[in-house]
BAVOMAR-874734 format. One record per residue (C-alpha): residue number from 1; chain; x, y, z. Coordinates in steps of 0.25 Angstrom, whole numbers. Layout:
REM BAVOMAR-874734
r k:NUM	c:A	east:X	north:Y	up:Z $
...
***
This chain:
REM BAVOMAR-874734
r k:1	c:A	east:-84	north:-15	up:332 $
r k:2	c:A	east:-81	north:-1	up:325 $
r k:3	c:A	east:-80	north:5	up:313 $
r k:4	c:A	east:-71	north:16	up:309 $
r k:5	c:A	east:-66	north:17	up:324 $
r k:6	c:A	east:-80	north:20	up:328 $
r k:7	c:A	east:-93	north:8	up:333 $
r k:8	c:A	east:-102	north:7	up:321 $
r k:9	c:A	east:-113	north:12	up:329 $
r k:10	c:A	east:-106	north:28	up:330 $
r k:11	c:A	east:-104	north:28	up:315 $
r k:12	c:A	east:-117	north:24	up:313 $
r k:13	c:A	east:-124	north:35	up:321 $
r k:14	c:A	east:-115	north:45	up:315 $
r k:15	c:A	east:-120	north:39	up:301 $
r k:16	c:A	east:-134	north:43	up:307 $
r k:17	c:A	east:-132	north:56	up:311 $
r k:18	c:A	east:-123	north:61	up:297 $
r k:19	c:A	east:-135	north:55	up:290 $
r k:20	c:A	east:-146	north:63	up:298 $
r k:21	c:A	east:-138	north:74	up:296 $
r k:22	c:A	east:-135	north:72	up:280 $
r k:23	c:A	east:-148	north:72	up:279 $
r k:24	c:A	east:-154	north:82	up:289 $
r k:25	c:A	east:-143	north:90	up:279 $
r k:26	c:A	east:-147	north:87	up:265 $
r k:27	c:A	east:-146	north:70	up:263 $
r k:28	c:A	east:-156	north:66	up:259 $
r k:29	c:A	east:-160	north:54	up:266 $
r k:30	c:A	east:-174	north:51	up:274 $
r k:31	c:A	east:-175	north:46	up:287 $
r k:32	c:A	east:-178	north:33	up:282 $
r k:33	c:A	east:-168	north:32	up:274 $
r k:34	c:A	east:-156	north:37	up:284 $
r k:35	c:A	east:-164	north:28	up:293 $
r k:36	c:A	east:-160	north:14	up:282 $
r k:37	c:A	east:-147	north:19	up:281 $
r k:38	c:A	east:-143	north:20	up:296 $
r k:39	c:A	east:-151	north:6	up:296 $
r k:40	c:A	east:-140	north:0	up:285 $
r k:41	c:A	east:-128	north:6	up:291 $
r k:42	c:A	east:-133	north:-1	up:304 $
r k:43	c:A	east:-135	north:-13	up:298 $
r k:44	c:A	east:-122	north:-13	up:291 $
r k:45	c:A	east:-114	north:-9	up:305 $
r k:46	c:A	east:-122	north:-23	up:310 $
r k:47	c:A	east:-117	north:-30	up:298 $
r k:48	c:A	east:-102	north:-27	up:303 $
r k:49	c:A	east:-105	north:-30	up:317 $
r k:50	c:A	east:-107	north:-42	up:313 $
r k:51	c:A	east:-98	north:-48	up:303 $
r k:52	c:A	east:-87	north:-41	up:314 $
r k:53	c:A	east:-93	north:-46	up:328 $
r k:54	c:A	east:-96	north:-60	up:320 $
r k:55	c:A	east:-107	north:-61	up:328 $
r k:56	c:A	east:-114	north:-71	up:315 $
r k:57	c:A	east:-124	north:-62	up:312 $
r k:58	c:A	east:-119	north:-55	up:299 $
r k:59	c:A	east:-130	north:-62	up:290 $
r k:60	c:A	east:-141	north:-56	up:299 $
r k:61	c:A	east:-133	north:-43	up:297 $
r k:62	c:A	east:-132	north:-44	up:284 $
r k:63	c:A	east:-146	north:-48	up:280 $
r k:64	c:A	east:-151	north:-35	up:289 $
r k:65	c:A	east:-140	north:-26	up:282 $
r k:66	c:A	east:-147	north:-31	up:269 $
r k:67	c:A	east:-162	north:-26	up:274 $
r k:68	c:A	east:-155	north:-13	up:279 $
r k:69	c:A	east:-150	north:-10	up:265 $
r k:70	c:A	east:-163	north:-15	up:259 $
r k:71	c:A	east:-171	north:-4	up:268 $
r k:72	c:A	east:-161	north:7	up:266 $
r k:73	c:A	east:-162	north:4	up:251 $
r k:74	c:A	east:-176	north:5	up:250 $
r k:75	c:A	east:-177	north:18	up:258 $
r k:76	c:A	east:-168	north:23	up:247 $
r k:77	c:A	east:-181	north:20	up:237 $
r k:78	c:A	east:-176	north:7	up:234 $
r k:79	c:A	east:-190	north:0	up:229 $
r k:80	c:A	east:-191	north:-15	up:232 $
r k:81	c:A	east:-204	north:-23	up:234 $
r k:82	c:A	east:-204	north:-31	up:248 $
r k:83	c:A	east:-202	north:-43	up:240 $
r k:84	c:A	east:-190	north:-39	up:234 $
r k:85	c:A	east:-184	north:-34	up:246 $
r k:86	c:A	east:-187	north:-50	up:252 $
r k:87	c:A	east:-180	north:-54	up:240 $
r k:88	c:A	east:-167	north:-44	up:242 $
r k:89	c:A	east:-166	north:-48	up:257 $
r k:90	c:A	east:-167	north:-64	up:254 $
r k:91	c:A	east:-157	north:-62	up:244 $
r k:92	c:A	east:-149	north:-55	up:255 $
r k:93	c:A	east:-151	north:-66	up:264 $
r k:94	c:A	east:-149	north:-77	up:255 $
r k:95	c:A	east:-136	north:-72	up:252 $
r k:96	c:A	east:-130	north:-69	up:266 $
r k:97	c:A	east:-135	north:-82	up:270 $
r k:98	c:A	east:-127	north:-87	up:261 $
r k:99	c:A	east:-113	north:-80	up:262 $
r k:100	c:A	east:-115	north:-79	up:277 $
r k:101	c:A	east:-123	north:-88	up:284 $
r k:102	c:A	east:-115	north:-100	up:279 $
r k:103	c:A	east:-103	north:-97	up:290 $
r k:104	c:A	east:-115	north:-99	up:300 $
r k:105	c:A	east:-113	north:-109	up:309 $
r k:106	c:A	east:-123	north:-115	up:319 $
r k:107	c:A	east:-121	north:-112	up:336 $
r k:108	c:A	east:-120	north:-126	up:344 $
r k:109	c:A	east:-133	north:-127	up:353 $
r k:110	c:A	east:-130	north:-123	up:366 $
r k:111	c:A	east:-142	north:-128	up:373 $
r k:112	c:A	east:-145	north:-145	up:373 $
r k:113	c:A	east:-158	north:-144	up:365 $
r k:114	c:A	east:-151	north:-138	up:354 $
r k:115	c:A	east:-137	north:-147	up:354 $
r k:116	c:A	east:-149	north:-158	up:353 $
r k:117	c:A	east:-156	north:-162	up:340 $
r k:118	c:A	east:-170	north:-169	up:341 $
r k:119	c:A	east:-168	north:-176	up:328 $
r k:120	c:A	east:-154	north:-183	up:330 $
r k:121	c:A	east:-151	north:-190	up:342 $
r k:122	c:A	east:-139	north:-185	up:353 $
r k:123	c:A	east:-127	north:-192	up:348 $
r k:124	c:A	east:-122	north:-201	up:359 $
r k:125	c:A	east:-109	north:-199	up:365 $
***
């Protein structure tokens, strides 16, 4: 995958190094904080791999995206109590569970244990 002609990862590290170098220069940004924003870029590159690779993990993706922006947020000075955070991040789940996970279909069991049920007898042929 690329972007912009280049892989994710090369624009990524040249992100890293213009914002080390605004900030050795005058941005002012502290380590943790260039260290949330790296973090949510990273996140959101992982986000794109996988809504373009379909590898079926876009909601995990999504959900971590979420916590990323949450951190980077709160190394801004965003106050929230550890409860309100849980709060946000279910919200956050709760709704990509509902826009996403309903095109989620079940793998067929490959092995004979899992094609088999305890509770309902093998239909008979």
């Amino acid at each position: 995958m690329k972007i912009f002609g280049r892989e994710p990862v090369i624009i990524l590290a040249f992100v890293a190094v213009a914002l080390k170098l605004s900030s050795a220069y005058g941005l002012e940004v502290s380590a943790e904080q260039q260290g949330a924003i790296m973090a949510v870029l990273s996140l959101v590159v992982a986000v794109i791999n996988a809504v373009v690779l379909k590898t079926g993990a876009v909601a995990a993706a999504l959900v971590n995206l979420a916590q990323g922006a949450l951190a980077l947020f709160m190394s801004f000075g965003l106050e929230m109590s550890a409860e309100q955070q849980v709060l946000w991040m279910a919200g956050v789940e709760s709704a990509v569970a509902l826009f996403i996970r309903r095109d989620v279909t079940a793998p067929v069991g490959s092995t004979r244990l899992e094609q088999s049920s305890p509770v309902k007898p093998a239909a008979q042929g």
